[in-house]
BALOBA-1460 file (C-alpha; in Angstrom, 3 decimals):
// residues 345
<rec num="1" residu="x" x="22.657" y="-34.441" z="30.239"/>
<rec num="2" residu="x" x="23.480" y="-32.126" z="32.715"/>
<rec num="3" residu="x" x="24.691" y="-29.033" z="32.804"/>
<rec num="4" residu="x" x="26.537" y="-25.953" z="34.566"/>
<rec num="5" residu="x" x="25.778" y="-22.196" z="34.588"/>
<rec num="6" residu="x" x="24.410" y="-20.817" z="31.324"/>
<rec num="7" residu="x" x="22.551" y="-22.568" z="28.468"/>
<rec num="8" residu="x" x="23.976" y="-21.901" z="25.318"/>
<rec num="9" residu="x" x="23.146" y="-22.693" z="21.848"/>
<rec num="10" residu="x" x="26.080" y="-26.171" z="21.858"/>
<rec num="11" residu="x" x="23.751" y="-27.688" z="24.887"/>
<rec num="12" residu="x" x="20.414" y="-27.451" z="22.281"/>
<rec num="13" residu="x" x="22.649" y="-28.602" z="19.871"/>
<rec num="14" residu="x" x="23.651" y="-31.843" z="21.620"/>
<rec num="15" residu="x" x="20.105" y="-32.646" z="23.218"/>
<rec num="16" residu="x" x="18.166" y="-32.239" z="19.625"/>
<rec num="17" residu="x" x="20.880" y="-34.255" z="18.283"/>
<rec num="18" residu="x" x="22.101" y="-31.409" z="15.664"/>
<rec num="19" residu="x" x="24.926" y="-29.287" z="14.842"/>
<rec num="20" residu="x" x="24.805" y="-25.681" z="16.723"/>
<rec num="21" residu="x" x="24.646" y="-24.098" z="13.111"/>
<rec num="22" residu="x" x="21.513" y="-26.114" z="12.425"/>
<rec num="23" residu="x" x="20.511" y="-24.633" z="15.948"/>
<rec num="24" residu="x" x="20.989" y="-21.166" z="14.737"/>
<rec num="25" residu="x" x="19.331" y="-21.954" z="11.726"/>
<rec num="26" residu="x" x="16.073" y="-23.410" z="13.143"/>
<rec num="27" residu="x" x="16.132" y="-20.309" z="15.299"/>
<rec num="28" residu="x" x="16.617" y="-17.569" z="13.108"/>
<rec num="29" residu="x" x="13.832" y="-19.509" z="10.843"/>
<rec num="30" residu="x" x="15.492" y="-20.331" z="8.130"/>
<rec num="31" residu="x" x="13.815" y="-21.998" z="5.335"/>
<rec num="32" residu="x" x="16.996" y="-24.710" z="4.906"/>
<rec num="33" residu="x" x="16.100" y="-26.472" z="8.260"/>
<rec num="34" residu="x" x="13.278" y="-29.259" z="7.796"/>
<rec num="35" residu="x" x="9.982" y="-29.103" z="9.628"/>
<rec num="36" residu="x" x="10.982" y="-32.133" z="11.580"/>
<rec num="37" residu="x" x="14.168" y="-30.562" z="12.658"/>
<rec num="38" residu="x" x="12.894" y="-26.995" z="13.810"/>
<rec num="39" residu="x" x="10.438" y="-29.244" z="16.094"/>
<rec num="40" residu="x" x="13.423" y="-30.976" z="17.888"/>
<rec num="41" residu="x" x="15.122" y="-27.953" z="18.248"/>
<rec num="42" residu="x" x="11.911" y="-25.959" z="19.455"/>
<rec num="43" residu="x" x="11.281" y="-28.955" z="22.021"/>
<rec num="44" residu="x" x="15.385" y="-29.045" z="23.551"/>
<rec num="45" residu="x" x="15.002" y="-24.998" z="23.714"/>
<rec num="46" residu="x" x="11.718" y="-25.656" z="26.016"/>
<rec num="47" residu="x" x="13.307" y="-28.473" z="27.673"/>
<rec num="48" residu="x" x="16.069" y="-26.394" z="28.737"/>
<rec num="49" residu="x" x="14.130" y="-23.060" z="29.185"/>
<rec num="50" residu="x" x="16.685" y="-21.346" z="26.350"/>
<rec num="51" residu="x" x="16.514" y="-17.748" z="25.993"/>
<rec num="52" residu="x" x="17.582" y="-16.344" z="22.628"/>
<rec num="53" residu="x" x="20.038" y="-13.872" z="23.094"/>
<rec num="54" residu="x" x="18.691" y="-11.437" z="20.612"/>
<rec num="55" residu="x" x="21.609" y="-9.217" z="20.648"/>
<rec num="56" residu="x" x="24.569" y="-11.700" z="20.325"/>
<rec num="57" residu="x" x="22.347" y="-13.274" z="17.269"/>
<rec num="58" residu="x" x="21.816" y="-10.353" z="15.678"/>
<rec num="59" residu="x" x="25.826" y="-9.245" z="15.860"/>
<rec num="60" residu="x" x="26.770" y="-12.498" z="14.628"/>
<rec num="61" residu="x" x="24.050" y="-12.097" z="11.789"/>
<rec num="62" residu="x" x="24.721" y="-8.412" z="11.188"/>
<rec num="63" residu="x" x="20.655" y="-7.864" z="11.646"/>
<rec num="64" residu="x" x="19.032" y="-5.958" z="13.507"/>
<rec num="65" residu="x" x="15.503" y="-8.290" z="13.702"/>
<rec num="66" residu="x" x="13.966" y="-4.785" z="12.786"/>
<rec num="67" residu="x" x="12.277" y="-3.618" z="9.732"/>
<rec num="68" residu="x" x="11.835" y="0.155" z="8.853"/>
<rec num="69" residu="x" x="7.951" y="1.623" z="7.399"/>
<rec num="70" residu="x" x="8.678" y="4.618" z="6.223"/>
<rec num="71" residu="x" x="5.405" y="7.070" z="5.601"/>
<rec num="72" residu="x" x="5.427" y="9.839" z="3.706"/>
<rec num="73" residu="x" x="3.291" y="12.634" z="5.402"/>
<rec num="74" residu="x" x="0.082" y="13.608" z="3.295"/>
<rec num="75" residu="x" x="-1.723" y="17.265" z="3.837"/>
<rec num="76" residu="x" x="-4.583" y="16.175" z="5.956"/>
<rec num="77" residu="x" x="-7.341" y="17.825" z="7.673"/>
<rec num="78" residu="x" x="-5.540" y="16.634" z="11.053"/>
<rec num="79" residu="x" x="-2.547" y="16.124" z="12.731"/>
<rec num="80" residu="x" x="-2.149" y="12.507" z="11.959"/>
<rec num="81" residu="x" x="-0.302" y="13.836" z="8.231"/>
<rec num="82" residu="x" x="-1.660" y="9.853" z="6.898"/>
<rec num="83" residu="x" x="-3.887" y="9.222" z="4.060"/>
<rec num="84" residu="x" x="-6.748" y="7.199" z="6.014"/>
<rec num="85" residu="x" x="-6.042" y="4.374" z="3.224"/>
<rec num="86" residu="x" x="-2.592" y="3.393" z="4.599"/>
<rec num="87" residu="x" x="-4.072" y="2.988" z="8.417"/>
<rec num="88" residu="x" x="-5.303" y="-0.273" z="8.209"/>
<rec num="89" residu="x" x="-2.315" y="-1.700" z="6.141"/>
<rec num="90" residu="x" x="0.095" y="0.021" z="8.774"/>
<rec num="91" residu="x" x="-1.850" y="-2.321" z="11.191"/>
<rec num="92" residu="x" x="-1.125" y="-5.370" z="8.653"/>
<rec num="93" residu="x" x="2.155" y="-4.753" z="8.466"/>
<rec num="94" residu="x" x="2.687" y="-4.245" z="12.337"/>
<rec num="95" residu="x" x="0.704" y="-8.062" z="12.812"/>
<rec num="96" residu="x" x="2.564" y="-9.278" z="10.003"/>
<rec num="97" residu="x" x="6.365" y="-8.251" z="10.972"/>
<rec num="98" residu="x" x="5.158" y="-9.844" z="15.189"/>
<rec num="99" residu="x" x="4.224" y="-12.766" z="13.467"/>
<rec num="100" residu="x" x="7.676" y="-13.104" z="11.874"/>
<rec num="101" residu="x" x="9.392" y="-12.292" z="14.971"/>
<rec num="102" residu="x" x="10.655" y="-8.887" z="13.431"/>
<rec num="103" residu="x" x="10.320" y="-5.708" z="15.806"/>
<rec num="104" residu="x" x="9.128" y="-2.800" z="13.302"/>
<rec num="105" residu="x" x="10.438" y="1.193" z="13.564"/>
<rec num="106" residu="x" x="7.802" y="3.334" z="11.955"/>
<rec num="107" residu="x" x="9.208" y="7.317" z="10.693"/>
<rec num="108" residu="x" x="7.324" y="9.894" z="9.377"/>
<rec num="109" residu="x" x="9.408" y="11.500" z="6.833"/>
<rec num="110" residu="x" x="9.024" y="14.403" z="5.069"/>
<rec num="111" residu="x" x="9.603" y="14.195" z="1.208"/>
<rec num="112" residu="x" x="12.119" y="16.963" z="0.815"/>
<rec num="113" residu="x" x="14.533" y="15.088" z="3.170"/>
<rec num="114" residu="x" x="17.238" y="13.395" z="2.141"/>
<rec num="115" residu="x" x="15.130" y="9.798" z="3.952"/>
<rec num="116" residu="x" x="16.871" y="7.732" z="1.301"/>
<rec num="117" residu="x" x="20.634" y="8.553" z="2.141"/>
<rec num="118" residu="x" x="19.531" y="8.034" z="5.963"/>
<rec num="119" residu="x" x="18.225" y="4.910" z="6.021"/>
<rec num="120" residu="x" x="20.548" y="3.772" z="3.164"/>
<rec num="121" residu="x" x="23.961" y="4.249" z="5.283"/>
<rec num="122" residu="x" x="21.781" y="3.155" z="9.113"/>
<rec num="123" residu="x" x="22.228" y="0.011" z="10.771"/>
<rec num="124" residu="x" x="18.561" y="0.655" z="12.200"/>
<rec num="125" residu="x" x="17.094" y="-1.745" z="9.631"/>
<rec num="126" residu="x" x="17.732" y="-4.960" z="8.253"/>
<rec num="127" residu="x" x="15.163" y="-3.305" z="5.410"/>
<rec num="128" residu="x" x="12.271" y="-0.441" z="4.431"/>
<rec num="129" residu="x" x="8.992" y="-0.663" z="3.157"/>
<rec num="130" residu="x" x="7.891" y="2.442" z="1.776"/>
<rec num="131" residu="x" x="4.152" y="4.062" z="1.728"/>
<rec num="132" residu="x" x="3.199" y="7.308" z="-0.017"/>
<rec num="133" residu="x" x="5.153" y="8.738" z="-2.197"/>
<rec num="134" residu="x" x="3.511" y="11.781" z="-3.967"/>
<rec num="135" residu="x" x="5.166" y="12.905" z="-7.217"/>
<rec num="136" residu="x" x="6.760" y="9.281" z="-8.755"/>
<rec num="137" residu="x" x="9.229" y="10.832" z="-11.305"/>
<rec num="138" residu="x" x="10.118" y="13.104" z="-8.811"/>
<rec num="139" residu="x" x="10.340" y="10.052" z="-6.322"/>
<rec num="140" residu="x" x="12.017" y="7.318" z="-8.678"/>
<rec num="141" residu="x" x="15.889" y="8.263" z="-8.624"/>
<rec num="142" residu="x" x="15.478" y="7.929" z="-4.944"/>
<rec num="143" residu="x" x="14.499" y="4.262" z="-5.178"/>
<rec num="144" residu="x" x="17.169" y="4.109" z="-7.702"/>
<rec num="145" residu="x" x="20.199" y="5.567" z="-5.298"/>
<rec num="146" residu="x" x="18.345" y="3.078" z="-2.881"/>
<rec num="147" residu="x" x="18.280" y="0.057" z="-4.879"/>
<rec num="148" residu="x" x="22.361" y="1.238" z="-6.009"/>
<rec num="149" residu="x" x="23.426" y="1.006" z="-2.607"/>
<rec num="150" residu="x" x="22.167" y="-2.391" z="-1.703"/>
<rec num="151" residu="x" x="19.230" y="-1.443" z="0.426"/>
<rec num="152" residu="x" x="16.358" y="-4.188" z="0.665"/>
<rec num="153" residu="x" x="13.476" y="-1.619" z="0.198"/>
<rec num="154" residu="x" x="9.751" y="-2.553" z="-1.091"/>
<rec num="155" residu="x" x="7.169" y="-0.053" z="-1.405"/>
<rec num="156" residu="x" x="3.208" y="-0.246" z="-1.838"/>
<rec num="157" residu="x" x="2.577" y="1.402" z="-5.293"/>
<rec num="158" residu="x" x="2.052" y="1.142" z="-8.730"/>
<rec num="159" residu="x" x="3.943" y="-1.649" z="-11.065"/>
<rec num="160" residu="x" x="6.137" y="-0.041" z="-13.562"/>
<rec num="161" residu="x" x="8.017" y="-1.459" z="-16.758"/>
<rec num="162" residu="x" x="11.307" y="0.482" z="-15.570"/>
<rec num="163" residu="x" x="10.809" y="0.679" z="-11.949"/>
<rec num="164" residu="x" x="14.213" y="0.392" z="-9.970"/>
<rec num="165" residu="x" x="12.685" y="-1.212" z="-6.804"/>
<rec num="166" residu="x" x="10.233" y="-4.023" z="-6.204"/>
<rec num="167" residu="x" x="6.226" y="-2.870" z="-5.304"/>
<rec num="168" residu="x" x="3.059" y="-4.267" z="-4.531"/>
<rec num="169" residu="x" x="0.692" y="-2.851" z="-6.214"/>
<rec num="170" residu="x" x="-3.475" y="-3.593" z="-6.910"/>
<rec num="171" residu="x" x="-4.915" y="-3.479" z="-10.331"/>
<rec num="172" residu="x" x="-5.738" y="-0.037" z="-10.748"/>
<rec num="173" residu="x" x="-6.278" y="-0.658" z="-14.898"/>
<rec num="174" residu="x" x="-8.953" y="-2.866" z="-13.899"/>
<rec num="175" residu="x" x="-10.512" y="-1.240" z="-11.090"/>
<rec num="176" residu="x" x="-10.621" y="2.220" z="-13.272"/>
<rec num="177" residu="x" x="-12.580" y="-0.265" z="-16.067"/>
<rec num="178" residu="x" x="-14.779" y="-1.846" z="-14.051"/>
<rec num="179" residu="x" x="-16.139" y="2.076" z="-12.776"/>
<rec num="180" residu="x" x="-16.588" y="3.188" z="-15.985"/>
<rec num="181" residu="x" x="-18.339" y="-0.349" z="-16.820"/>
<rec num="182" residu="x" x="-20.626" y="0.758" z="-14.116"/>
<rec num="183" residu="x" x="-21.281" y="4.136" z="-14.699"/>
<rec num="184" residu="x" x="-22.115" y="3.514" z="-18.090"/>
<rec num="185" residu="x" x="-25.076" y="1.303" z="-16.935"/>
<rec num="186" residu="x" x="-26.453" y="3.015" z="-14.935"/>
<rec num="187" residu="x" x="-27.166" y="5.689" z="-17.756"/>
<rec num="188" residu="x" x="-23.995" y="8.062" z="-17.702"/>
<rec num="189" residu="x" x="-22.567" y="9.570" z="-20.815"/>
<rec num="190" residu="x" x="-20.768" y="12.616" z="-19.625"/>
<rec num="191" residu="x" x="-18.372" y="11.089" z="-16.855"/>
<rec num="192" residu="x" x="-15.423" y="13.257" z="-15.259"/>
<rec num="193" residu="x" x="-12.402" y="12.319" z="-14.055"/>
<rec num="194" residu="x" x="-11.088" y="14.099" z="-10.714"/>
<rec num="195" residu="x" x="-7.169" y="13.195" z="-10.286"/>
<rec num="196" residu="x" x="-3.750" y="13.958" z="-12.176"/>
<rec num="197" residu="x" x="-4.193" y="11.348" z="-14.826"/>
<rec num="198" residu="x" x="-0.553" y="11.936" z="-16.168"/>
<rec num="199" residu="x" x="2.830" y="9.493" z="-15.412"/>
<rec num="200" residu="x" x="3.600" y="11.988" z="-12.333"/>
<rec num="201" residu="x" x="0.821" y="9.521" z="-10.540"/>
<rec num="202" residu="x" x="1.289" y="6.396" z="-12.332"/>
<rec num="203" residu="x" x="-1.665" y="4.371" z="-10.025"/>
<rec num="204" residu="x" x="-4.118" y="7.331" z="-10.725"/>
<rec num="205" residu="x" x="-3.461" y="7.244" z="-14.503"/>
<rec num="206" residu="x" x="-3.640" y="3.774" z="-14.095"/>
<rec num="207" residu="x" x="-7.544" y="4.607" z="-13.110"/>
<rec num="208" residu="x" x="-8.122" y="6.865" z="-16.148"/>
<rec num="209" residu="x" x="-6.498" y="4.099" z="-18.544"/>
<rec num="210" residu="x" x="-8.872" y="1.310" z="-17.517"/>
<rec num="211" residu="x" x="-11.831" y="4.034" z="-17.397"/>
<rec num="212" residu="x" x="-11.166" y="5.477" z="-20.878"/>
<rec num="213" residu="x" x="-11.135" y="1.852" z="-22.251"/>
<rec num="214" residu="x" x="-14.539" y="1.560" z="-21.005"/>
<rec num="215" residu="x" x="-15.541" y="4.307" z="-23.085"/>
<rec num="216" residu="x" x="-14.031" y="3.488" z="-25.589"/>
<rec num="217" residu="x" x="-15.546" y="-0.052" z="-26.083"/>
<rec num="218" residu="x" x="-19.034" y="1.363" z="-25.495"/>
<rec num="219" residu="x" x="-18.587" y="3.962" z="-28.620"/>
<rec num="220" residu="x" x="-17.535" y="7.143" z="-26.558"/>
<rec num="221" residu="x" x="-14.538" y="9.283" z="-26.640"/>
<rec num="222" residu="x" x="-12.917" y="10.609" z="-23.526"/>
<rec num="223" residu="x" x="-13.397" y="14.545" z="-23.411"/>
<rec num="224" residu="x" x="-10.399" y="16.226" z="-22.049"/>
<rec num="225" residu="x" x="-12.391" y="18.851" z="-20.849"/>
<rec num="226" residu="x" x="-13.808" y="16.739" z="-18.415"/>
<rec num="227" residu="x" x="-10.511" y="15.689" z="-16.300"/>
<rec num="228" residu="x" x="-9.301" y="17.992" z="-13.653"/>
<rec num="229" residu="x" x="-6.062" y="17.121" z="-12.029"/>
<rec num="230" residu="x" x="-6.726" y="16.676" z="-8.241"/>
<rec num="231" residu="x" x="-4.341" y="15.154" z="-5.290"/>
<rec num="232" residu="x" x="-4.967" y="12.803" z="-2.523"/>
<rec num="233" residu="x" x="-6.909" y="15.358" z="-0.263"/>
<rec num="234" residu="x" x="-10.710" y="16.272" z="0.421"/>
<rec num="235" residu="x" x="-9.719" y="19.905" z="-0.317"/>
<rec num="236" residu="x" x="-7.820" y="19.506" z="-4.105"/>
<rec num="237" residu="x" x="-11.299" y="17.469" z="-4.905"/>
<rec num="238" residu="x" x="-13.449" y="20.061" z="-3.530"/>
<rec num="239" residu="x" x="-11.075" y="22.572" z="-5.045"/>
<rec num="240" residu="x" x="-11.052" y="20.356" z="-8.268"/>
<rec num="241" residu="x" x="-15.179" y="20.141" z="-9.087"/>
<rec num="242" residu="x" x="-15.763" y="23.636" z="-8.347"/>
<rec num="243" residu="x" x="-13.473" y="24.033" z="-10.902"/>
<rec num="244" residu="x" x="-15.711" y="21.431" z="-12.982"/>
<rec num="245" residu="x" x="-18.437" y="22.712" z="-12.393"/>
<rec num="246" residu="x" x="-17.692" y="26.528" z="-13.073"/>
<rec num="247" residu="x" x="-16.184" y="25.512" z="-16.850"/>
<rec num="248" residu="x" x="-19.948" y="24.968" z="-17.861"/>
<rec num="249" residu="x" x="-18.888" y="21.590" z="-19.227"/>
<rec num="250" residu="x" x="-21.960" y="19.222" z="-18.945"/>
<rec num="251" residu="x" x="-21.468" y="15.992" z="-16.972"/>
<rec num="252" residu="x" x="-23.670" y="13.443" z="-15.445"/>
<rec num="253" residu="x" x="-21.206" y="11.644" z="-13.184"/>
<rec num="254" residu="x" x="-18.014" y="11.893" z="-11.275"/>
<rec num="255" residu="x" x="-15.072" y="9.582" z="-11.268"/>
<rec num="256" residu="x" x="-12.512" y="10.611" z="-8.425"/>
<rec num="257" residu="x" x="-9.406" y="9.045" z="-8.371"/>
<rec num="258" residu="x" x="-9.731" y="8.335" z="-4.514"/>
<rec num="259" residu="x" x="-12.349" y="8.063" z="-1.974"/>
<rec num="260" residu="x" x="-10.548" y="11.544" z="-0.584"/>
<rec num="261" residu="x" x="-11.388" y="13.711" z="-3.807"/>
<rec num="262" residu="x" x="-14.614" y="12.126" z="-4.154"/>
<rec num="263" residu="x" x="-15.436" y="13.401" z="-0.369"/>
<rec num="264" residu="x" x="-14.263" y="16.950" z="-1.740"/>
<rec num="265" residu="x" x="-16.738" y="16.208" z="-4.573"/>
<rec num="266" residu="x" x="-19.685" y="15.587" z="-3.262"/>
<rec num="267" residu="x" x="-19.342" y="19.147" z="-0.773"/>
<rec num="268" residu="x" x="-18.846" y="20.975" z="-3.656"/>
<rec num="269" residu="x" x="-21.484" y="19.504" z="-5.434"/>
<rec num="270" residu="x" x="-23.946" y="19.766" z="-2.565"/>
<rec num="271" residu="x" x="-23.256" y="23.446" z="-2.336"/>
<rec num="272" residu="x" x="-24.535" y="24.113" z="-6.276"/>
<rec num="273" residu="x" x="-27.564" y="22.414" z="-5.438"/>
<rec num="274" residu="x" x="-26.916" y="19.087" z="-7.710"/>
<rec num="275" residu="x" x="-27.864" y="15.838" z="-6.009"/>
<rec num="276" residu="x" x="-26.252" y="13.166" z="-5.545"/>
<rec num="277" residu="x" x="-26.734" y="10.465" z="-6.927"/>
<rec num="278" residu="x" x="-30.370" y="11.717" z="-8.893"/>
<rec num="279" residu="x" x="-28.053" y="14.801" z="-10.615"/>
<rec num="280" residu="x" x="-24.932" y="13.244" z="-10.746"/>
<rec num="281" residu="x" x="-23.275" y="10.345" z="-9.583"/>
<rec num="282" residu="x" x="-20.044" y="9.616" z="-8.101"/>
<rec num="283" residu="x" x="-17.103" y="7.431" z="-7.015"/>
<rec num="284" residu="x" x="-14.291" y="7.217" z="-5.467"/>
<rec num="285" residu="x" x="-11.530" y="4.712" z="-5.033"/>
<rec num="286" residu="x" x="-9.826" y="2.867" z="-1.996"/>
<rec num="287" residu="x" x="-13.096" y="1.872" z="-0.311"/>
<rec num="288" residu="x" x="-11.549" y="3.406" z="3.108"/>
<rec num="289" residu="x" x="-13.785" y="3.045" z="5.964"/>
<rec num="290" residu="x" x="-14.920" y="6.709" z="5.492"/>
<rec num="291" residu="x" x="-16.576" y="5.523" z="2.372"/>
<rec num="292" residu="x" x="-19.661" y="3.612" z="3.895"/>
<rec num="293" residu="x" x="-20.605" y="6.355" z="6.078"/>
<rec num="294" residu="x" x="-20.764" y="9.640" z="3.993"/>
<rec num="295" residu="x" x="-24.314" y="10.598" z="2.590"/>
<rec num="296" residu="x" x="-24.682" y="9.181" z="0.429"/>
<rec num="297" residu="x" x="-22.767" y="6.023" z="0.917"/>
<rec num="298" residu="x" x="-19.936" y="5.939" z="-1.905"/>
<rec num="299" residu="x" x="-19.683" y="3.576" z="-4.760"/>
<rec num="300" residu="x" x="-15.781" y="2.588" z="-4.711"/>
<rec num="301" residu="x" x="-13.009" y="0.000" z="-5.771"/>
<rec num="302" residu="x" x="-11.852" y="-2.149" z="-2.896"/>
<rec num="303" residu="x" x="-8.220" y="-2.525" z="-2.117"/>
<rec num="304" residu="x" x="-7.320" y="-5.136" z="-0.006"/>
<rec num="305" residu="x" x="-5.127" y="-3.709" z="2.703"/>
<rec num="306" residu="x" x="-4.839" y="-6.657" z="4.400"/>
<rec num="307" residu="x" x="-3.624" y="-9.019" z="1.804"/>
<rec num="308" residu="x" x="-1.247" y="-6.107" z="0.687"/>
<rec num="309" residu="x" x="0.340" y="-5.680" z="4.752"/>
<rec num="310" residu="x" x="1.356" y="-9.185" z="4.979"/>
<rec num="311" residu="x" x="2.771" y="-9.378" z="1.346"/>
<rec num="312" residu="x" x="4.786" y="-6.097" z="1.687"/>
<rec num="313" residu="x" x="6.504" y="-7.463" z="4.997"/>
<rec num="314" residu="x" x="6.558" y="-11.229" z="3.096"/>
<rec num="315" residu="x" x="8.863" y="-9.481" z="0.069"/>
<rec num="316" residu="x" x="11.100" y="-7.424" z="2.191"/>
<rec num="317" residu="x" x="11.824" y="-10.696" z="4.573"/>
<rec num="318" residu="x" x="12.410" y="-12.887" z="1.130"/>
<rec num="319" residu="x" x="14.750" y="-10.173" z="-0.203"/>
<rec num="320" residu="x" x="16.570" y="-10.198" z="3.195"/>
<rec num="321" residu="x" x="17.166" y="-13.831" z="2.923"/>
<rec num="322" residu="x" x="18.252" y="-13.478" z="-0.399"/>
<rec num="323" residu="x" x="16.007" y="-14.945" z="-2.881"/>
<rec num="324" residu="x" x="14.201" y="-13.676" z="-6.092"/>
<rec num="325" residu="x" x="11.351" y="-11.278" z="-5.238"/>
<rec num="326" residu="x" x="9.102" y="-9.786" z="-8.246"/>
<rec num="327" residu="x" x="6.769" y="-7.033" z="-7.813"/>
<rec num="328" residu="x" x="2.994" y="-8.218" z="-7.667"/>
<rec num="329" residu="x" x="-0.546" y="-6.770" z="-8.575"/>
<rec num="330" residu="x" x="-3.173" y="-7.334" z="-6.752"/>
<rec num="331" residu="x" x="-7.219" y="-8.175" z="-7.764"/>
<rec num="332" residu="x" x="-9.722" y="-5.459" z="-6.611"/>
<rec num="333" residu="x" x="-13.045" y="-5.372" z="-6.020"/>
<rec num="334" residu="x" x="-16.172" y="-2.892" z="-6.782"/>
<rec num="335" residu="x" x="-18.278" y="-1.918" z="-4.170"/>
<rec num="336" residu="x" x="-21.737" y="0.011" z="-5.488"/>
<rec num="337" residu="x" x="-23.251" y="1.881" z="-2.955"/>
<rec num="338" residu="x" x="-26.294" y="4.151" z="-3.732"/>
<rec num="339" residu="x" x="-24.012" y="7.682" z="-4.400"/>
<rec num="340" residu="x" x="-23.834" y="6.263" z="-8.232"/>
<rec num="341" residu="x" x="-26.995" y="4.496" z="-8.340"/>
<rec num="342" residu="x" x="-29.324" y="6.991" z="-10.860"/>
<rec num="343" residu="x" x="-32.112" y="4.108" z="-10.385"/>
<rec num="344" residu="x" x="-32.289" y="5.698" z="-7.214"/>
<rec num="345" residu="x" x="-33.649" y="9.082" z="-8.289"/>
């Protein structure tokens, strides 16, 4: 066949031995064209040296080929303004989104903004995934006036009965039992809790569930004296056991409700002379990279960032095209290193 000026779509078309709209199909990746068929049409487009016309597809589509991350800063002891834990699933989520052929916008956005009506009404995105959120009831009729408007948004948090959006979450019940499973070997009966353990942080309470149950089954009640609310930051856990530890309550070990309290923790408890782990030992939870290298390495719950990246972009490009997505929950894993070990002392 030869041709004049231009390749277009209609001269793939006739050489793979389709119809042009099974040419756009096969190129925009849709699931309706056979394997079969995508490999004639990827051999005419090589045959012909076809360039996609990314612009023209993506008018015709009414898609940009671009999803939106949206983080929500955190107080940190930096400038980066990102909880440590959603670093190496921002670079899952940038691998993922290449490896779809999706080009991906990353905002900062500040929580007292009006983000949702922006990116709502903006032709920037074809959809959002959302990280950090702070405060959820605070946070929830914003995925709601999302979710009202038609906006494909997903979001990495905790799995809700009445939740408006669809998440990926871990197992936080779980991961909060298997810690106080573990600290209850090792000897501990008088184990605090460091985080806001109310529905304001649904994955945190999450934690204390799954920790009190532990308790529970081994014949102890949870003592409310020994929970002291505590955000996402080295400073509120710090801030949080000197608190502890200035109520005169007795306790042999310390739960925090991420590896970022648990940091605070340990200061605080290094500057009243208690050892870790032969005085008291602690955890944390997110098993960021941090966590191996404090002293004493910290016993954690593993989250798997990875797995979590490329399902977050896999949901938001499934809702895109239309089908069923349902939020998930994820396995975790605990990692003991010697900060709760008491056979250590």
């Amino acid at each position: 066949m030869a041709t004049k000026g231009k390749i277009t779509s209609l001269d793939i078309a006739y050489l793979a031995g389709v119809s042009q709209a099974t040419v756009s199909r096969a190129l925009r990746g849709s699931p309706l064209v056979n394997e079969e068929t995508r490999r004639r049409v990827e051999a005419a487009v090589k045959q012909l040296n076809y360039k996609v016309d990314k612009n023209a597809s993506n008018l015709r589509t009414q898609h940009s080929g671009t999803l939106a991350l949206l983080i929500f800063e955190d107080p940190t002891a930096d400038d980066s303004h990102i909880n440590p834990f959603f670093l190496s699933m921002l670079g899952s989520i940038t691998r993922a989104c290449a490896q779809q052929g999706y080009d991906l916008l990353i905002s900062f956005q500040q929580f007292s903004r009006d983000w949702h009506a922006d990116y709502a009404d903006s032709k920037k995105a074809d959809g959002i995934i959302l990280l950090g959120y702070g405060d959820y009831l605070a946070y929830r009729d914003r995925l709601a006036a999302l979710a009202a408007q038609g906006t494909k948004s997903v979001r990495w948090g905790a799995v809700l009965p009445d939740q408006p959006d669809v998440s990926i979450g871990c197992d936080n019940h779980h991961g909060g039992r298997a810690i106080g499973e573990h600290l209850l070997a090792q000897g501990c009966r008088n184990i605090a809790f460091i985080g806001d353990a109310s529905n304001h942080f649904p994955e945190f309470q999450d934690r204390y569930l799954g920790f009190a149950e532990a308790l529970d089954e081994a014949g102890l009640e949870v003592d409310p004296a020994l929970q002291v609310d505590a955000e996402t930051t080295e400073q509120s856990g710090y801030e949080a056991t000197r608190q502890l530890i200035a109520s005169g309550v007795p306790f042999d070990a310390v739960f925090a409700a991420s590896d970022l309290i648990a940091f605070g923790a340990l200061r605080a408890l290094d500057e009243h002379g208690l050892k870790v782990p032969e005085d008291v030992a602690v955890t944390g939870y997110d098993d960021i990279p941090m966590a191996r290298f404090v002293n004493p390495a910290l016993t954690t719950v593993q989250q798997d960032t990875r797995q979590a990246g490329e399902m977050l972009v896999d949901a938001l490009l499934r809702m895109i095209r239309g089908e069923k997505v349902e939020s998930t929950i994820l396995p975790v894993k605990l990692t003991v290193r010697r900060s709760s070990l008491r056979a250590a002392k």
